[in-house]
C-alpha positions as CSV (number, residue, x, y, z in Angstrom):
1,X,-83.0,18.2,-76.7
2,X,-80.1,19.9,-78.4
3,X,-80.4,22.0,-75.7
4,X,-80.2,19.7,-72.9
5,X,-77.3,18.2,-74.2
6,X,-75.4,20.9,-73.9
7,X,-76.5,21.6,-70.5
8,X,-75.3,17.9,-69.4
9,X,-72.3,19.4,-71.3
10,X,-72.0,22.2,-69.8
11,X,-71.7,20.5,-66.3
12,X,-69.3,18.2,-67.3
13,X,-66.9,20.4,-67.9
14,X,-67.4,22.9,-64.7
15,X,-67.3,19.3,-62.8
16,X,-64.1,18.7,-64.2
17,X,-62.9,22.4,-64.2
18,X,-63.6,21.9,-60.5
19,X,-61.7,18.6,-60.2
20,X,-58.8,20.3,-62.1
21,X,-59.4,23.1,-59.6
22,X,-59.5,20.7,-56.3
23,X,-56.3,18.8,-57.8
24,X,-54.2,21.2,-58.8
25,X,-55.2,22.9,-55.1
26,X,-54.2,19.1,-53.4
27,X,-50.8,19.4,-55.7
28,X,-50.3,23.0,-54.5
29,X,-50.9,22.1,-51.0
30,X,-49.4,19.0,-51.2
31,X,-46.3,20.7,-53.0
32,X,-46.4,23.9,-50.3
33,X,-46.0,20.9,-47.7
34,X,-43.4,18.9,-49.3
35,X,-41.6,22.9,-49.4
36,X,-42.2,23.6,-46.0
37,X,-41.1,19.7,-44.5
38,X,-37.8,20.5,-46.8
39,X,-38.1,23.2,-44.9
40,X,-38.5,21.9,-41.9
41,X,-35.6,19.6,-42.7
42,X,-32.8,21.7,-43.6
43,X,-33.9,24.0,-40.7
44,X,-33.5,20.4,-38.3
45,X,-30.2,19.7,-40.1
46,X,-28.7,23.0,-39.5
47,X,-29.7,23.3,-36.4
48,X,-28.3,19.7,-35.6
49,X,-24.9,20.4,-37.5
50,X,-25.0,24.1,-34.9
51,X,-25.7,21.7,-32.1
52,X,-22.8,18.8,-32.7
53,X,-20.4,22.3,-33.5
54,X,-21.6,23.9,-30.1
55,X,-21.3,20.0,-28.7
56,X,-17.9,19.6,-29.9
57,X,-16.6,23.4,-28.7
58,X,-18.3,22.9,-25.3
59,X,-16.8,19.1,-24.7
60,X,-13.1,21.0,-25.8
61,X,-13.7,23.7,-23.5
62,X,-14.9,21.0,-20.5
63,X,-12.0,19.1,-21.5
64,X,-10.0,21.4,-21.4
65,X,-11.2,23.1,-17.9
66,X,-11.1,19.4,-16.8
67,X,-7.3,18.9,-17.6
68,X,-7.0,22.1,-15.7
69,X,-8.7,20.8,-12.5
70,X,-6.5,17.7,-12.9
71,X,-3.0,19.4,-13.1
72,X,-3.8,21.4,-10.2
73,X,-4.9,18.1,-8.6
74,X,-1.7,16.5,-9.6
75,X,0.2,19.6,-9.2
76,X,-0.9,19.2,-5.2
77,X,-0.4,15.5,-4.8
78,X,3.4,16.4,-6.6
79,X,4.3,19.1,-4.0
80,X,2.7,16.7,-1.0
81,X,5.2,14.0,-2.5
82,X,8.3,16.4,-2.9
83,X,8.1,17.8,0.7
84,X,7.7,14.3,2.2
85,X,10.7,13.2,0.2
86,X,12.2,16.2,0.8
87,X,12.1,15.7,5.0
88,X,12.7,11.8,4.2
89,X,15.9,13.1,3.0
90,X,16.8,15.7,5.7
91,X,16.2,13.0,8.5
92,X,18.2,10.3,5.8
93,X,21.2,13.1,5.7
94,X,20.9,13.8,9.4
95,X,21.3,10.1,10.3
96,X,24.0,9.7,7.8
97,X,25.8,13.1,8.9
98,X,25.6,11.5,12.8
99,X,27.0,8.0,11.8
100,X,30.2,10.4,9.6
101,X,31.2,11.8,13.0
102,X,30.6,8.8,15.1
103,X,33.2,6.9,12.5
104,X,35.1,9.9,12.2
105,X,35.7,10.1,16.1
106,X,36.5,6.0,16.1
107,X,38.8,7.3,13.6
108,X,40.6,9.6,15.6
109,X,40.4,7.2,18.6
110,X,41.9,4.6,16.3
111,X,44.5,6.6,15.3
112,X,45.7,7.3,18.8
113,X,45.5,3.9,19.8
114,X,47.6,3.3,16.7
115,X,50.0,6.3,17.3
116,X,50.2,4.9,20.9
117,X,51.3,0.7,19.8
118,X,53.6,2.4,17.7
119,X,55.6,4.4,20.2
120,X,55.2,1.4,22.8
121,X,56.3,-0.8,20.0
122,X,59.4,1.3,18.9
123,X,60.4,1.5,22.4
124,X,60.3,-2.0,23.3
125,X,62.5,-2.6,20.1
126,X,65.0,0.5,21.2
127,X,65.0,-1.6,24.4
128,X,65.6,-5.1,22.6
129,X,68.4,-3.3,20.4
130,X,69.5,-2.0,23.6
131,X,69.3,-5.6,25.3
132,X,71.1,-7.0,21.5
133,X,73.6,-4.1,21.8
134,X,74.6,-5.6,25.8
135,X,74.8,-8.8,24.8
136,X,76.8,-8.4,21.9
137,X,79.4,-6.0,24.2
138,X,79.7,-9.2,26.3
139,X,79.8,-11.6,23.5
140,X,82.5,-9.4,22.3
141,X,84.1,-9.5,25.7
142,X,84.1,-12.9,26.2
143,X,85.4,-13.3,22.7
144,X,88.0,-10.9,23.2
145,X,89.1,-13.0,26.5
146,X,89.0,-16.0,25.1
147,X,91.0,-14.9,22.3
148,X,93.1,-12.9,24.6
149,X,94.0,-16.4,26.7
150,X,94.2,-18.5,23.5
151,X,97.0,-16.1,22.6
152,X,98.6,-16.2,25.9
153,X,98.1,-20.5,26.1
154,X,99.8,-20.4,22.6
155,X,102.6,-17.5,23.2
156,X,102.9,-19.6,26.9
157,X,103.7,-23.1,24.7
158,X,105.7,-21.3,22.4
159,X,107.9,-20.3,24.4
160,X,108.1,-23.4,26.2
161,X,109.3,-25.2,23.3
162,X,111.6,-22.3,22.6
């Protein structure tokens, strides 16, 4: 039976040569698997970290070309606004403009109506100085014949008592 013995063994140990064999295959695999989903992962994770750079550069440059499409927008609606203001302002000027030379003509009218009072008024006081001037001649005349028969009343009893 010695021999048998070391038959049974024998097979023992291929059994568990085999076992080593299959498990350290599994760990190899399993290993060659944990490798490759590393792998796998850092492949993902740079391409993600490619994809948030390429994000980030394509959201600047369609911000960017965005802004631009939005100035010019702007830039439109700006001009649009100056060149109504602009005609708002020529019609304002062109109204004002009228209404300077409607009150500059009343100006001129007024003037001549005030140059015209003026000469009618110093004539009328010319003539009132005049008028003042006759009056006073007579005044004076009267006066001077008054006084003129006062003196002959009083030269007349003067020499009556004389």
């Amino acid at each position: 039976m010695p021999g048998k013995h070391r038959l049974q063994a024998a097979t023992p140990t291929m059994a568990e040569d085999e076992l080593l064999l299959l498990q350290s295959q599994v760990l190899a695999e399993e290993e060659a698997a944990k490798k490759k989903r590393e792998m796998l992962t850092r492949f993902l994770q740079d391409k993600l970290a490619k994809e948030k750079c390429n994000s980030t550069l394509n959201l600047q440059k369609l911000n960017t070309q965005w802004r631009a499409v939005l100035r010019e927008t702007k830039d439109k609606e700006l001009r649009q606004d100056i060149e109504i203001l602009s005609q708002t302002f020529e019609r304002v000027m062109d109204c004002k403009d009228s209404i300077i030379e409607s009150l500059a003509t009343d100006l001129e009218e007024a003037e001549e109506q005030h140059a015209q009072a003026l000469r009618s008024h110093l004539h009328n006081v010319d003539r009132l100085l005049q008028l003042q001037r006759c009056r006073l001649v007579c005044l004076e005349e009267g006066y001077d014949a008054q006084l003129e028969a006062l003196k002959m009343e009083f030269e007349a009893e003067r020499y009556k008592e004389g």
